[in-house]
N, C-alpha and C positions, 0 to 999 in steps of 0.2 A: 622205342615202342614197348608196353607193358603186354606182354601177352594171355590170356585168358590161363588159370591153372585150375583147371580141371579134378585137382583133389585139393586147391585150398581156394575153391571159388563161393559164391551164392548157389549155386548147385548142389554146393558138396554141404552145404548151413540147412536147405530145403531137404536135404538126404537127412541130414542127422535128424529134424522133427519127423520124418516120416519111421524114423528106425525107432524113436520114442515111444512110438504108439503103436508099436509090433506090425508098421508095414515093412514091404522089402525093397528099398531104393536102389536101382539100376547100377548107381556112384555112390560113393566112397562118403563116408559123414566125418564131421570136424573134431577131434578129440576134445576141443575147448568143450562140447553139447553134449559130453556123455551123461552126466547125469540128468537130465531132461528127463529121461525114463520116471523120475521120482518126485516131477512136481505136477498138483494135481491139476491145475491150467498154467496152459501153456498159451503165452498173448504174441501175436507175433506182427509186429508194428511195421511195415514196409514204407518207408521216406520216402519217395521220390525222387531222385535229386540228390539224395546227401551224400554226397564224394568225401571219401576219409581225408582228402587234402583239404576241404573245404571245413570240416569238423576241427579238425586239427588249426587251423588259421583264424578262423571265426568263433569256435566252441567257448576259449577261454574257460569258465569256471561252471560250464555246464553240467547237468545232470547226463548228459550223451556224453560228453566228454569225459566225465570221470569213469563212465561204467566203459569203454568203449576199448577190448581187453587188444585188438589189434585192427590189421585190415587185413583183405579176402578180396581176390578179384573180381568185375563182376566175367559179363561172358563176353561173346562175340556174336554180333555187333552190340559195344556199350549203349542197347538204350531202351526203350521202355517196352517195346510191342515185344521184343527179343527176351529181355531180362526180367520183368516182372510175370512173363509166362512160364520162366526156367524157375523161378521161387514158387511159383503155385503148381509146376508139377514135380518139381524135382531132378528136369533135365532140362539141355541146353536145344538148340538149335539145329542141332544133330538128329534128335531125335526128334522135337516139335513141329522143328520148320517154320516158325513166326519170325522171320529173317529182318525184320525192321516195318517202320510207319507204312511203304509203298511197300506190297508184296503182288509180283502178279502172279492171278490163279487162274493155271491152266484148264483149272477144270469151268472154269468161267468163263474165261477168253477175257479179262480184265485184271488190269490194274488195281488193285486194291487199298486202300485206309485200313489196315487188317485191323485194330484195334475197334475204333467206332462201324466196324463189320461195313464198308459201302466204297465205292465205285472210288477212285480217285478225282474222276471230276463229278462233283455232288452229285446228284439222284438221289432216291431212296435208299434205305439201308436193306442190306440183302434179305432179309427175314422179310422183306415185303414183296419178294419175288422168289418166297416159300423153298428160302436155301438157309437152313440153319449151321450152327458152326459146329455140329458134331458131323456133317458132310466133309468140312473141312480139314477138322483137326482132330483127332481120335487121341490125343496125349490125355488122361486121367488126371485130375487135378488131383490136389494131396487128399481131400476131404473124398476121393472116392476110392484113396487106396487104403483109407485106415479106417479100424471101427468103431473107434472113440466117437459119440459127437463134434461136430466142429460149423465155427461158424467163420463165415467169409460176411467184413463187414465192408461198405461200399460207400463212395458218396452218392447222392442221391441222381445227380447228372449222367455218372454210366449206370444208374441204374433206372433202364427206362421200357419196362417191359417187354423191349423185342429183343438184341441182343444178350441184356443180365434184364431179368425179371425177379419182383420180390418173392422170398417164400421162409421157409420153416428155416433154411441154413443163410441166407441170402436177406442181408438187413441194409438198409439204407440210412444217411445220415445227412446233416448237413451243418457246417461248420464246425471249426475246433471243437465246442462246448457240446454239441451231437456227437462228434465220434465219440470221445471217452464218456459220456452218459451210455451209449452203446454200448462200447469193450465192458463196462461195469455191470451192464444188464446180462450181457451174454456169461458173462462169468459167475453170477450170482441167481442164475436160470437152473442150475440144481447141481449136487456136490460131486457126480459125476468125474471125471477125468476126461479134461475136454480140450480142442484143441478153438483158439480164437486168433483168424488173420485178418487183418484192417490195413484201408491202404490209403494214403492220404496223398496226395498229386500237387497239391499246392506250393513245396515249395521248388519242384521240377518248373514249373508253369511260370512262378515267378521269378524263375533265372532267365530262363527262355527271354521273358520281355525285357527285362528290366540289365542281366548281366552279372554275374555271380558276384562282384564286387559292392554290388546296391546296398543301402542302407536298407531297402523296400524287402527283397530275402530275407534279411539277417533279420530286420523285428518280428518277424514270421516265425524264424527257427527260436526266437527268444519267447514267444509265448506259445509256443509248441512245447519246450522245454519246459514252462513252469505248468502244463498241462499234465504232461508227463509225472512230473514230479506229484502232483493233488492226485494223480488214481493211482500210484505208490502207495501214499500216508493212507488213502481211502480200503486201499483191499490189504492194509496193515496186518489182518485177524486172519489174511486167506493165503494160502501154500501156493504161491505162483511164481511162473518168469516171465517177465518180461525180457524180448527179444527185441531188436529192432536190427535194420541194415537197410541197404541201397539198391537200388537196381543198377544203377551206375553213378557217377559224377559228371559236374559239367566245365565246360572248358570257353571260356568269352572269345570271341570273334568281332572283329573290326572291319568297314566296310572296305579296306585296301586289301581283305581277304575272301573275300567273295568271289567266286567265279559261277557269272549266269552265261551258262553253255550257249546258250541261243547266241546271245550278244555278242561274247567274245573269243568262243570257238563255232561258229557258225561250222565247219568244216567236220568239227570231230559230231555236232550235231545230227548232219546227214547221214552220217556212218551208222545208226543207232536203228532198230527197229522197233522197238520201245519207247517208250521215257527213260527215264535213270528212274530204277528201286532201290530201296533199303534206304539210304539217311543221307543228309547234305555232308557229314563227315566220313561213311562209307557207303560209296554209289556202285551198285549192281548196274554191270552196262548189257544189256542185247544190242550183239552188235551183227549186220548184215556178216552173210559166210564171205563174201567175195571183196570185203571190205577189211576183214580180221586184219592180216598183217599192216595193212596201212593203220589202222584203227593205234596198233601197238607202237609202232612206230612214230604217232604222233602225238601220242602221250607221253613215250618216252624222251621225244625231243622239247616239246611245247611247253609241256607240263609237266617238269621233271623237279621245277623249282616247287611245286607244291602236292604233287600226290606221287606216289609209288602205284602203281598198275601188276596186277596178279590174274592170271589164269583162276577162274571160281572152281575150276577141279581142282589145283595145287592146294587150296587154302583148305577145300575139306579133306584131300589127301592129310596134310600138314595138321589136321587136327583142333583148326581155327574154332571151328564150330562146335565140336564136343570130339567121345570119344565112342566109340563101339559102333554097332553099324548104323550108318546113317539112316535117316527117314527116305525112300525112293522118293519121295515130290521133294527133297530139300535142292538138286542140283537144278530143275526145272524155277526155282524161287532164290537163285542166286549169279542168274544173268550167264555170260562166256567170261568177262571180264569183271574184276572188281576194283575201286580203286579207292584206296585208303589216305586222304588227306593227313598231311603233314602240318607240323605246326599248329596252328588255331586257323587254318584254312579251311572254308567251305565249299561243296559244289552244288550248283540250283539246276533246274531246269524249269521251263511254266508252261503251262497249257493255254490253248487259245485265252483271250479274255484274264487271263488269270495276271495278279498284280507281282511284278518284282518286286518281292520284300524278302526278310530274312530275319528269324530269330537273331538276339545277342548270346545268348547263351546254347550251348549243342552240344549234343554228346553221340556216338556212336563210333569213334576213332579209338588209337589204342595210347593216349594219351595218360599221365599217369593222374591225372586229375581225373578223365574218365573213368578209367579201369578199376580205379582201389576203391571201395567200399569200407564202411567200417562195421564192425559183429561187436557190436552191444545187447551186455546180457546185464542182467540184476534178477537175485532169484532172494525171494523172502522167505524161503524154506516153510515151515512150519512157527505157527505164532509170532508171523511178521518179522522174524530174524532174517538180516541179509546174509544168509547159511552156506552157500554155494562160496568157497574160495576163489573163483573163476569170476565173481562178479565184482572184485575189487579192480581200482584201475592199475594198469598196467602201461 
């Protein structure tokens, strides 16, 4: 198991842009970022998806590859509702509390899709039953702790007027050839010192279906990369860095590693007073008081060939989640038990009507294809010079 580090995570990469721009980040920033302070846009490219193992294996002679100076953890749990919240504020799950895809919120008395903000079995999305998500989550993004300008740019699918609405900081986009028409508009919106974060999902989504091994990802990340490369040569005249990293990486799953609770633990089922929250690779369990000890015991014996089982106090005592004091609603959104699949093992559970299926591709485990990330930096200094020594590969 790779475990989350907390001073050389995605955390501690979101800290350092936040210390660029004279805010004060809670954690610790990356010495690779120091000179950030001195470029006059700062671009910060968020992948989806892109596991330093998967860069490393696949990259070959890319433009991510050559600038890609190491890897960084991501957090805990590796995966997107969790780790793309800890890059837009600056902290982990400690402090946020977006604990994975299924979060239930007490304050609702539901089950959540905390990302797409709504109910886990469909309905409406909560902003239509006049609960917005600053009720929810009071974490600051980076663009309201700093005073630079900055702009958060989107695809145009989460950006749907209730949840992310368009506005003055808040742009929408659609396909490759929209974002970087985007990042180039927003950089060239006035000379300013300004910060620009973009975040492209596509090639997270196309593991998921398809399986990290696909021919279908890889042409993906191969004209992302020569995109990449055209708004380089294009902002050639302008003092900037480009930044990019991961929220996590992903890990392939085969149908002899599935386990649907209903079907084949019918038993540890019963025990549950919830669903399973947080991810098919780390499941948050509520489990009945008068059932615990069985509960343990039947993980420990049943299931021992494919998850480890943790007390969800140990794991935030233990630091899993971040560091300093935790958020109060974080223990309430991480179940009694947690249980952390081993190997490329998943665990499901479905609701009435709902269909047994399963991603190929999953991340949220402490897998080293999950966990490591890569910190790719290229800084053109002034007059289109690649001036930053730190941008050369390593």
């Amino acid at each position: 198991m790779i475990y989350p580090n907390y001073r050389r995570s995605i955390v501690n990469f979101a800290s350092s842009i936040i210390q660029a721009f004279d805010g004060k980040p809670l954690y610790s920033t990356l010495p690779e970022l120091n000179f950030l302070s001195q470029s006059q846009n700062v671009i910060f490219l968020l992948i989806d998806g892109l596991g330093y193992d998967y860069l490393q294996k696949y990259g070959q002679d890319s433009f991510l590859k050559k600038h890609c100076l190491t890897k960084i953890t991501s957090v805990f749990p590796s995966t997107t509702a969790t780790a793309t919240t800890a890059l837009e504020t600056g902290v982990p799950a400690q402090q946020h509390a977006s604990t994975g895809w299924f979060v239930f919120l007490k304050e609702l008395g539901v089950v959540s899709k905390i990302l797409p903000f709504k109910a886990r079995f469909g309905g409406e999305s909560f902003p239509n039953s006049r609960v917005s998500r600053d009720q929810i989550f009071t974490t600051q993004r980076i663009g309201d702790q700093i005073s630079a300008p900055s702009f958060v740019i989107y695809p145009d699918s989460i950006v749907d007027g209730q949840v992310n609405a368009k506005s003055d900081y808040l742009w929408s986009y659609r396909g490759l050839a929209g974002l970087f028409t985007q990042i180039k508009k927003a950089v060239e919106t006035s000379d300013k010192r300004k910060l620009i974060y973009a975040y492209l999902p596509d090639l997270d989504a196309l593991c998921h279906e398809e399986g990290t091994s696909s021919p279908v990802p890889l042409n993906f990340f191969k004209k992302l990369d020569k995109k990449i490369i055209g708004l380089t040569k294009s902002l050639s005249s302008k003092n900037f860095t480009f930044l990019a990293t991961a929220d996590h990486g992903q890990i392939t799953t085969n149908p002899s590693k599935v386990i649907f609770i209903q079907k084949d633990y019918p038993e540890l089922y019963d025990m549950l007073t919830l669903p399973l929250c947080g991810e098919p690779r780390v499941a948050y369990c509520y489990v009945h008081p008068d059932q615990a000890k069985a509960f343990v015991k039947y993980v420990k014996t049943k299931l021992k060939f494919c998850c480890q089982i943790y007390s969800s106090k140990e794991l935030i005592n233990r630091n899993f989640f971040g560091l300093f004091e935790p958020n109060p609603k974080l223990s309430q959104r991480v179940g009694d038990y947690v249980l952390i699949m081993k190997d490329n093992y998943i665990i499901k559970d479905f609701l009435i009507n709902q269909e047994e299926k399963y991603d190929l591709g999953n991340h949220g485990g402490l897998s080293h294809q999950e966990m490591y990330v890569p910190l790719i930096v290229y800084s053109s200094g002034s007059g289109g010079k690649n001036s930053s020594p730190l941008s050369l590969s390593v």
